[in-house]
N, C-alpha and C positions, 0 to 999 in steps of 0.2 A: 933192589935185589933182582939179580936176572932169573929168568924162569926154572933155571939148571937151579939155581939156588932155593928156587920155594918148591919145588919136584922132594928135594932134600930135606926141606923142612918138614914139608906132609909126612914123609918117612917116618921122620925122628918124632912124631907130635903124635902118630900113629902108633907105637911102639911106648913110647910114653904113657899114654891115656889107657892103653889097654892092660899096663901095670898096675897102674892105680884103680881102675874103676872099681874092683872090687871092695876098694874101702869105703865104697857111699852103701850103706846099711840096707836103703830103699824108696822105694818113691812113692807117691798120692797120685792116682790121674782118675780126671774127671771132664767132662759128665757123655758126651756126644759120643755114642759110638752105631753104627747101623751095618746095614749090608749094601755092599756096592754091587752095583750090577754094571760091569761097565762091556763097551762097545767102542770097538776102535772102525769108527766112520770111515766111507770111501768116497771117491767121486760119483759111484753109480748110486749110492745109498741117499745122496744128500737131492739128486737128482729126480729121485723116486720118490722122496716124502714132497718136494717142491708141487711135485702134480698131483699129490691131493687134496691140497688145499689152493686157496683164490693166491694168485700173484699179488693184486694189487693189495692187497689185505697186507701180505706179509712185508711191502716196500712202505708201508704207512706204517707197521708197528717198529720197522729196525730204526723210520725215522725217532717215532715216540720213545723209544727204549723201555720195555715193559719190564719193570720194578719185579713183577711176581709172573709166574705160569702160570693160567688160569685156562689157555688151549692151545691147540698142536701150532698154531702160528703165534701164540707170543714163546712156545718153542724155538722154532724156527726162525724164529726174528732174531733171538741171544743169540743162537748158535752162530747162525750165521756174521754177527759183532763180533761173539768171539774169534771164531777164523779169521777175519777182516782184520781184526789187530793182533792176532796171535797173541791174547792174554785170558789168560786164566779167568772163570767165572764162576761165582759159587750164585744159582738162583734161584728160591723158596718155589714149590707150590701146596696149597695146602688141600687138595685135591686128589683121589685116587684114581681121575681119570685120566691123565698123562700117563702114569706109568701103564695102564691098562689101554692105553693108545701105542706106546713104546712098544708094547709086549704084540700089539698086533702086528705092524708092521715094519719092528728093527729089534728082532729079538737077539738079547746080548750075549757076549761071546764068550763072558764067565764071571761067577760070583767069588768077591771077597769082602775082608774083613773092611768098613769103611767108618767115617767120622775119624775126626784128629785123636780123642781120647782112646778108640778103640786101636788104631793104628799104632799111636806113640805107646800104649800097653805093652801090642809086640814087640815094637823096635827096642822097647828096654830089657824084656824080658830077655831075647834073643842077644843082648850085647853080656847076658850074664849079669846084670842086677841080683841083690841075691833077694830084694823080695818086692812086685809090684802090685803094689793095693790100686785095683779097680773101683771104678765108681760107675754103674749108668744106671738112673733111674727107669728107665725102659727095657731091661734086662729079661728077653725073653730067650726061650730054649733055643729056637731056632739062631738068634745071633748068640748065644753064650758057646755054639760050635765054633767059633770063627775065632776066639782067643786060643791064643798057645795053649797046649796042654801041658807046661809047663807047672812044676808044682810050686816053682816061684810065683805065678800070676793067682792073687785070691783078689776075691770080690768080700765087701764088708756085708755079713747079714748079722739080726738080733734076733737071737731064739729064746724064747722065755726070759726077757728082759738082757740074756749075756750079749756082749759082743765077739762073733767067731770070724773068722776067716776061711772061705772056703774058696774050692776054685769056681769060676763063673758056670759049670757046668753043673754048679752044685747049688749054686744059689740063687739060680733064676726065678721070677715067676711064673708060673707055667698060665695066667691068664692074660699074660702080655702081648700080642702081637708082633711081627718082625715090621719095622722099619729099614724103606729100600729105596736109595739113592739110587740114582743113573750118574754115572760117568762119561760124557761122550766125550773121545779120545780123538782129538785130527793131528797130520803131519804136515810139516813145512812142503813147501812145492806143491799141494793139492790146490787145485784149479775150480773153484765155485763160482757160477754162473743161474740169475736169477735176474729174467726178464732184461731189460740191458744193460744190467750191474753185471760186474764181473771182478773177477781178484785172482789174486795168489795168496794162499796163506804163507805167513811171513816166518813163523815159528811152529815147531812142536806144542802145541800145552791141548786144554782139556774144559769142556762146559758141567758143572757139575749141576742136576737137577737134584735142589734138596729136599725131600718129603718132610712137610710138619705136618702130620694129623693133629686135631685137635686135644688128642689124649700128651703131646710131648709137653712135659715141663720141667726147667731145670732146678730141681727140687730133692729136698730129702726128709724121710720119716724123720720123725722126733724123736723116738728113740735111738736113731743112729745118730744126728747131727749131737744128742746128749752125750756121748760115749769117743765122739772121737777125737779128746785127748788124750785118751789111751792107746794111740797108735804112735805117739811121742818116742818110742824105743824103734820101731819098724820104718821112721822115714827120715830123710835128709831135707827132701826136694818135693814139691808138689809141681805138676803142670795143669792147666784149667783152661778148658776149652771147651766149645757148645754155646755160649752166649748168645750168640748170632737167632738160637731155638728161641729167646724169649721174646715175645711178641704185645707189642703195646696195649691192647685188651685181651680178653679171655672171656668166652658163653658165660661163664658162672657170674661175670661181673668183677672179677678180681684184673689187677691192671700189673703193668710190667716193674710200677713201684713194689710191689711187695715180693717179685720175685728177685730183684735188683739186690735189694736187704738181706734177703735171705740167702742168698749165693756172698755177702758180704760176712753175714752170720757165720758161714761154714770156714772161709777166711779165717776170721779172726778165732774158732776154733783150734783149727790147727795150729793157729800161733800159740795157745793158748797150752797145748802141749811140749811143744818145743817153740823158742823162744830163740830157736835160729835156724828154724826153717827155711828156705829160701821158691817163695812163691811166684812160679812165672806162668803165665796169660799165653797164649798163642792165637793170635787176633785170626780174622779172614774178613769175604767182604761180605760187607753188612747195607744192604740197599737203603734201609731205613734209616734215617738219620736221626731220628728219636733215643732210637735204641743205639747205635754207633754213639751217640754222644753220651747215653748213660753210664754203656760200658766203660769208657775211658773217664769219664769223669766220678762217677759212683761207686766204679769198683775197683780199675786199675791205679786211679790217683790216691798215693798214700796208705790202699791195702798192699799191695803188690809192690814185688823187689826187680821183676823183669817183662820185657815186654816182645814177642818176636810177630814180624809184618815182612811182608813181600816188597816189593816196589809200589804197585797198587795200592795196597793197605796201608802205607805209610799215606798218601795221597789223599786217602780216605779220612784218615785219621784228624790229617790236619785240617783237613776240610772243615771238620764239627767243631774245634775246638779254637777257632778263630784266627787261622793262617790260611784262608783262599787264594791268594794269588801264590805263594808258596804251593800248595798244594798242587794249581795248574803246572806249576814249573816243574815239577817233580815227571811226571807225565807228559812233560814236553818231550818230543823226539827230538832237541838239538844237544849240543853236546855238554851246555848247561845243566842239563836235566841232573848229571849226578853229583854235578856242584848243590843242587836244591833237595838231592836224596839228603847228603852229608846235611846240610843246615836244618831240613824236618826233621833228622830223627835228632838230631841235637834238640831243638823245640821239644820234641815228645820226650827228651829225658827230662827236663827241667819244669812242664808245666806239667806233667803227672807224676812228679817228685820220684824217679824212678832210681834204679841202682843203675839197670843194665837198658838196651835198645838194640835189640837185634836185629837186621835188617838184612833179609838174603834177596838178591840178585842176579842174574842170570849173568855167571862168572865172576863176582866176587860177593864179597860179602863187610858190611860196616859194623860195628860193634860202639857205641859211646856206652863210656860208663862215666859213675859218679865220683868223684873224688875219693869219697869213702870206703869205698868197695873193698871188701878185704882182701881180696886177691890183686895182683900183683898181673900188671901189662904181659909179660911172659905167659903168665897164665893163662888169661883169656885166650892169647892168640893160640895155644897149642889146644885148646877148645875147639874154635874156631877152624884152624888145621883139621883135626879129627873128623868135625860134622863135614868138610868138605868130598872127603873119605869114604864117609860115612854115604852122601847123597849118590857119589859116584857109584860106591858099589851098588845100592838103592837102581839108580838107573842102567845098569849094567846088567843086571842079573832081573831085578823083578823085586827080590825078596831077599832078605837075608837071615839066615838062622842062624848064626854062633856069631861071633867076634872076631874067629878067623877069616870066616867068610868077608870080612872089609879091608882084607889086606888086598882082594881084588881091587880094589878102587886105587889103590898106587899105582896100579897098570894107566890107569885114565891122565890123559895131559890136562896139567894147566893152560887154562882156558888165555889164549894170547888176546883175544878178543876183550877178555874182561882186565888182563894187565894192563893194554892200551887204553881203556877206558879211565883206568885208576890214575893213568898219568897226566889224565884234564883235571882231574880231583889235586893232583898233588900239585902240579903248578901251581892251584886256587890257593892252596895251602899255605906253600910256598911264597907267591907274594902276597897275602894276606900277614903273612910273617907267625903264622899258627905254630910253623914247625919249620925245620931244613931239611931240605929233600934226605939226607942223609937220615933223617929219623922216620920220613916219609915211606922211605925204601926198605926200612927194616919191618915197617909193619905197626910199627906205636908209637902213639902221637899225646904228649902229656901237652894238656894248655893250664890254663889258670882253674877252670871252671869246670873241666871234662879230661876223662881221658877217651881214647880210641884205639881201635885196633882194624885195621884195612886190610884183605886180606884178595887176593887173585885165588878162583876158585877151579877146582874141577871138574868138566863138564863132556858130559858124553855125548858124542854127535845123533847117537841114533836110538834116545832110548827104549828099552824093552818096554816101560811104559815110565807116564809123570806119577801115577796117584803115588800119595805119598812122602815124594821126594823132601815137598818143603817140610811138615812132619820130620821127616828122618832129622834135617838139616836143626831143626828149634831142639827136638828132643835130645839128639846127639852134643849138640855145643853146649846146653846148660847142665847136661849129666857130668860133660866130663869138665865143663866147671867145677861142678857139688866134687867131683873125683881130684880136681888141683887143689881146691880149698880143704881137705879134708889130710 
């Protein structure tokens, strides 16, 4: 299909989806939500933290690649990775003196709503859901500003044994503390230089510094995890995200077994109400490979109906669960690499018995599903279409508040860059004898064992900013899945 032809499709799949979406009743999101405080970096800025701290310090940690932030150079050590490959990095500290190092010397340019839970709450609410059940167990006043004031968005509390729904500004605890990310934000064409290393950053994207004090756990009162099958009437769709927070021990002596279980607990809950819910995961990166293997093998295998990963976290993924040379190839920069995206997320539908495998990448986007799925290949793809829309507008504006506001994102061209791309994919395909270019070009690919939906995406050259985007992009395609199936 030529570009002129999938510009048309976005249209129609846009116009589509915003018919329907009102028949998905509602949605569950959990658990991760914080405040971002982000900072879009300069060349004079990255210039000025270099000189105060040792050079050689910070050329010996970018070799090591420091797992966690623990000081203003294993800061500076990620950031400066991430620039050097222009990719995306989500990295722990569990330390209040980074941000209180930030705060002294790169103070940021503005606070918002941040974590994937807290994020994908808005973007549902704002696309007109008619009702979004929040969940964060760290639900303090200061971050319960930052959700929509929308009377759609409630948060679950138990008062005198009931289960009520309030909106999050009603249901906080007021002895909770704010939890506050750093987003450092760099542009393509920035010039970083450190001692006789030197570069060009390659791409737009973003380092995220993510705070776990030792108060965050992904967890819920007893009384609420008792009650909520009775939310069976108010949901369609759950999305779950925050995993990445649980951490392999804990001060008290309690370990990442038992909070592993209990976030399974909450799972099979919901099913437990409705008994066609459809439960999808929104992964990120996970340094620990302990915990990256548990998630996918303890919680996403066999609880979970969908699964949504970046190019990276697809990498990641297969990493733990027994496909490393796979993995490297995925992250290779030759032109193989998206031949090895296509065959990992195929692996991750099969060995974590999944439905769906969503996989967004920088202009287009992969989708394998399972045989069974109730929806129908058309479907998916005008899903898929929509979340594309969806990101566009996303990176276009900043923010979006109604449903109309994403009619802006048809303005944005399909990414040529990412067609070209799909066309090493579909050769592969092609003589593989998977498919014929003719099914290849439409977008849906039925094999014996899998379906798929391939899709060239839309991508803005110069966006207002990334947070978010990939969020929009998981949140967006599985909604308006819950909205075809429905």
């Amino acid at each position: 299909m030529e570009l002129e032809l999938w510009e048309k499709a976005h249209a129609e799949a846009f116009l589509n989806i915003k018919e329907s979406l009102p028949k998905v009743r509602g949605m569950f999101v959990a658990y991760n939500s914080n405040i971002d405080a982000i900072k879009h970096i300069t060349e004079g800025d990255i210039a000025k933290l270099i000189k105060l701290v040792d050079l050689n310090e910070i050329q010996q940690k970018v070799a090591s690649y420091p797992r966690e932030i623990q000081t203003p150079v294993d800061f500076l050590a990620r950031l400066i990775i991430a620039m050097r490959d222009g990719k995306a990095a989500e990295v722990p500290t569990y330390t209040s003196d980074i941000h209180e190092w930030l705060m002294d010397n790169l103070v940021f340019d503005k606070a918002r709503m941040g974590g994937q839970a807290g994020i994908i709450s808005n973007h549902l609410v704002h696309l007109g859901i008619r009702k979004v059940i929040t969940y964060v167990p760290w639900l303090s006043s200061e971050q319960a500003e930052y959700f929509s004031k929308s009377k759609n968005l409630v948060h679950p509390v138990i008062k005198d044994d009931v289960l009520l729904l309030k909106h999050p500004t009603e249901a906080y605890n007021p002895k909770f503390k704010p939890r506050v990310n750093w987003i450092i934000e760099f542009s393509k064409g920035m010039k970083v230089k450190y001692g006789c290393e030197q570069f060009e950053v390659p791409r737009d994207n973003r380092l995220i510094i993510s705070s776990r004090p030792p108060w965050i756990r992904i967890d819920m009162p007893r009384k609420l995890y008792d009650q909520l099958p009775k939310l069976q009437e108010d949901v369609d769709g759950a999305i779950l995200a925050g995993y990445q927070m649980i951490r392999e021990n804990y001060e008290d002596g309690t370990t990442y077994h038992e909070y592993i279980g209990r976030a399974v607990n909450v799972i099979e809950r919901l099913k437990e109400g409705n008994s066609d819910i459809r439960i999808h995961v929104e992964f990120t990166s996970i340094s620990n490979k302990v915990i990256r293997k548990a998630i996918l093998k303890d919680i996403v295998c066999r609880h979970v109906h969908s699964l949504g990963l970046d190019t990276v976290e697809v990498a990641n993924a297969l990493n733990v669960i027994g496909f490393e040379e796979l993995a490297y190839s995925v992250i290779d920069k030759d032109e193989k690499a998206i031949v090895a995206l296509y065959e990992g997320a195929v692996r991750l539908l099969h060995e974590l018995k999944l439905e769906r495998v969503h996989v967004h990448s920088l202009g287009f986007y992969i989708c394998v599903i399972s045989k069974d799925h109730p929806l129908g290949l058309e479907g998916h793809k005008k899903a898929l279409l929509f979340a594309s829309t969806l990101a566009a507008t996303q990176a276009s504006l900043g923010d979006i508040h109604s449903i109309d506001d994403v009619a802006k994102g048809l303005e944005v061209p399909v990414s040529r860059k990412g067609y070209e791309e799909l066309e090493i994919l579909g050769k592969y395909l092609v003589r593989r004898d998977i498919c014929s270019m003719e099914e290849f070009e439409d977008g849906c690919i039925s094999t014996p064992t899998h379906d798929v939906v391939i899709i060239p995406t839309k991508i803005v050259d110069d966006p207002v900013a990334t947070v978010g985007i990939g969020d929009a992009i998981s949140a967006g395609a599985f909604v308006a899945m819950l909205a075809e199936m429905k």
